[in-house]
N, C-alpha and C positions, 0 to 999 in steps of 0.2 A: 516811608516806614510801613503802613496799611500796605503799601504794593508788594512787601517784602515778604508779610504778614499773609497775601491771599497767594504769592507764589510759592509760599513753603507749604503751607496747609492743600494745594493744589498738587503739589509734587506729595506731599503725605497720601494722599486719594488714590495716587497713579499708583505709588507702592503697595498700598492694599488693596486694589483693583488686581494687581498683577499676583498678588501672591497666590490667595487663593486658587484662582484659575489656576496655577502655575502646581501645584498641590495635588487638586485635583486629577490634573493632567498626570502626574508621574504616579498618582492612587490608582490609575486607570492597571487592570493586572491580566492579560488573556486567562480565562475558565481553563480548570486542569484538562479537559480535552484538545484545546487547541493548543496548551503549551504538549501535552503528552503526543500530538498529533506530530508538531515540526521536528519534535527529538526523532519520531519512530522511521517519519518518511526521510530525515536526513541519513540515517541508519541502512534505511533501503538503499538510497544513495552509494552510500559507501561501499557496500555491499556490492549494490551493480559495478558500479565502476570498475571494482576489483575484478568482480567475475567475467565482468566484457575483458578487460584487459588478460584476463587465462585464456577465455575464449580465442581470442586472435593467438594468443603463443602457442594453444596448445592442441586447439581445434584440428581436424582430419577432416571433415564435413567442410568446405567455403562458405555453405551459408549459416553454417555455425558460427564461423571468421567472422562474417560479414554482419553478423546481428551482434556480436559481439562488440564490435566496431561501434553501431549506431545506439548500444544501451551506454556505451562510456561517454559517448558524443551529448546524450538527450538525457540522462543523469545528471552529468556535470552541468548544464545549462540547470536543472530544474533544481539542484544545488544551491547554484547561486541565487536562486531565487529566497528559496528557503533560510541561507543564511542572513540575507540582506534584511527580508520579515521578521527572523528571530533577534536581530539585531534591534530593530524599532522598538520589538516590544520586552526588550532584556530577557530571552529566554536564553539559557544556556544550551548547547548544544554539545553530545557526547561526541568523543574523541576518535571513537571505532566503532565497528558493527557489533552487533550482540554476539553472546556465546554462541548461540545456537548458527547463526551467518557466518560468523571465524570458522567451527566446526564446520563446516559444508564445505569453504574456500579450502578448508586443508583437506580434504580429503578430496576436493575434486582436483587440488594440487600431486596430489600421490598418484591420478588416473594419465591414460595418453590416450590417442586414435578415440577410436568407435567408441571404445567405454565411456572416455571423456567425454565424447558427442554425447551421448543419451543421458548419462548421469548431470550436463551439464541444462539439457533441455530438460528433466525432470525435476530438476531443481527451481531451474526458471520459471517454470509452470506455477509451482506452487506460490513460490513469492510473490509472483505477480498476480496470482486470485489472493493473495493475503493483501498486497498493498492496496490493490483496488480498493478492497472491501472496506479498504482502513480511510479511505479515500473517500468512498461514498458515504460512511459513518461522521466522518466532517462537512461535507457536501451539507446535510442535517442536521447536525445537531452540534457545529460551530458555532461561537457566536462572537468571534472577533472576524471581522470584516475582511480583512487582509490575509488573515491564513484561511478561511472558507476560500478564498480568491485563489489563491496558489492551489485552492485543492481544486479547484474546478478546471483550473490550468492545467493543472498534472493530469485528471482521469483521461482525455483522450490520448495523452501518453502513452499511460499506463498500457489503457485496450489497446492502441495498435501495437505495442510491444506481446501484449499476451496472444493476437489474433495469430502473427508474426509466428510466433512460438507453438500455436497452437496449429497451424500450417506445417512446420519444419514435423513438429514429431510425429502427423501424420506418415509425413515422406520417410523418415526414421522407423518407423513400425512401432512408436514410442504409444504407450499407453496414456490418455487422456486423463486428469485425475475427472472423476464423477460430478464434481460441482465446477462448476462455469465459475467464470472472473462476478457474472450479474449477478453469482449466489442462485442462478436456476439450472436443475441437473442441465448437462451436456445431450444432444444428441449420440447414439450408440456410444457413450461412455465409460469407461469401466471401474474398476472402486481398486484398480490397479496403481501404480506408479507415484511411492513413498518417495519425499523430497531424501537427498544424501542428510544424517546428520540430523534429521527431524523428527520430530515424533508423530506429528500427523500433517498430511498434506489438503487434507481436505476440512473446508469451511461448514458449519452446521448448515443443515437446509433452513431455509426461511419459513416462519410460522408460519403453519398452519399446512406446508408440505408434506405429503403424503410419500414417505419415503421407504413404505413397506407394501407390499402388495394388502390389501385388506384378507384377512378369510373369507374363505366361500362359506357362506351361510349354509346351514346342512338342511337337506331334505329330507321328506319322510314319503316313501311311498305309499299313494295309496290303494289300498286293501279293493284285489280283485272283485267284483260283485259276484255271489255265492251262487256256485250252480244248481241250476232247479234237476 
């Protein structure tokens, strides 16, 4: 009877040993940056996917085709990563890309040839200094483990997709947007080349950038010595 008596009271322990923990464990909730981080970057996802896949249908440029090709390929892969992490830690995930990415895919859907080409590399340009940025912003100031991890997974993605891009428009005669994927102006860059569909392509410069010429301090000349 006592044996009966210390194996119930000993199974009581293990159930409140376990609960707790158990509690805990499902209290645990990723900080609104890393759940707002896997909605944003799955979105980019979607986005890419779509727009590689115009690219190869509707591309004139091959290496337009061709880049186009390997963002549906390195997306989808970086997809599945992000679903699999949102899944762990019960984030939901939106359905489509944003207003503004739908807006760009239709209207780069109404374009064909050469136009297509440049409106499709000027587009790419910008998203891809945005996703970066949104990339190295988690990179920092994440504090779930697991999605910091996929973003650090993703950034050299990211840049050799943007380097890619930022090579093609060269060849293109495509205007550069003025800030770099690292947030530091570009070499001979221009304040040219608005994503389709967007309202601005270009990311604020990082504090404490100098992103005006300063004024020339004015002089005063001085007063000849009087002739004798």
């Amino acid at each position: 009877m006592l044996g009966l008596k210390r194996l119930g009271l000993l199974t009581a322990m293990v159930v409140v040993g376990i609960a707790p923990a158990a509690s805990a464990q499902a209290a645990v909730q990723p900080s609104t940056q890393d759940t707002q981080y896997l909605q944003a970057v799955h979105q980019v996802n979607l986005f890419e996917i779509a727009s590689g896949e115009q690219a190869q249908e509707k591309g004139q440029n091959q290496q337009v085709k061709d880049l186009g090709k390997q963002f549906v390929t390195d997306h989808t892969a970086l997809d599945e990563s992000v679903r699999n992490v949102a899944k762990q830690l019960n984030v939901e995930l939106p359905n489509e890309p944003t207003a503004d990415q739908q807006a760009v895919l239709d209207e780069l859907n109404g374009l064909s040839g050469a136009e297509f080409d440049k409106a499709w590399v000027t587009a790419e340009l910008a998203g891809h200094v945005q996703a970066i940025q949104a990339t190295q912003t988690e990179i920092s100031q994440g504090s779930e483990q697991s999605v910091v991890q996929l973003a650090q997974d993703a950034l050299p993605v990211l840049q050799t997709h943007y380097d890619a891009l930022v090579a093609l428009a060269q060849t293109l005669g495509i205007p550069v947007p003025q800030t770099s994927a690292s947030g530091t102006p570009s070499p001979g860059a221009t304040t040219e080349a608005p994503a389709p569909g967007e309202t601005t392509t270009e990311a604020p410069a990082p504090e404490g950038t100098v992103t005006e010429s300063p004024a020339q301090p004015e002089t005063t000349e001085t007063p000849a010595p009087a002739q004798s």
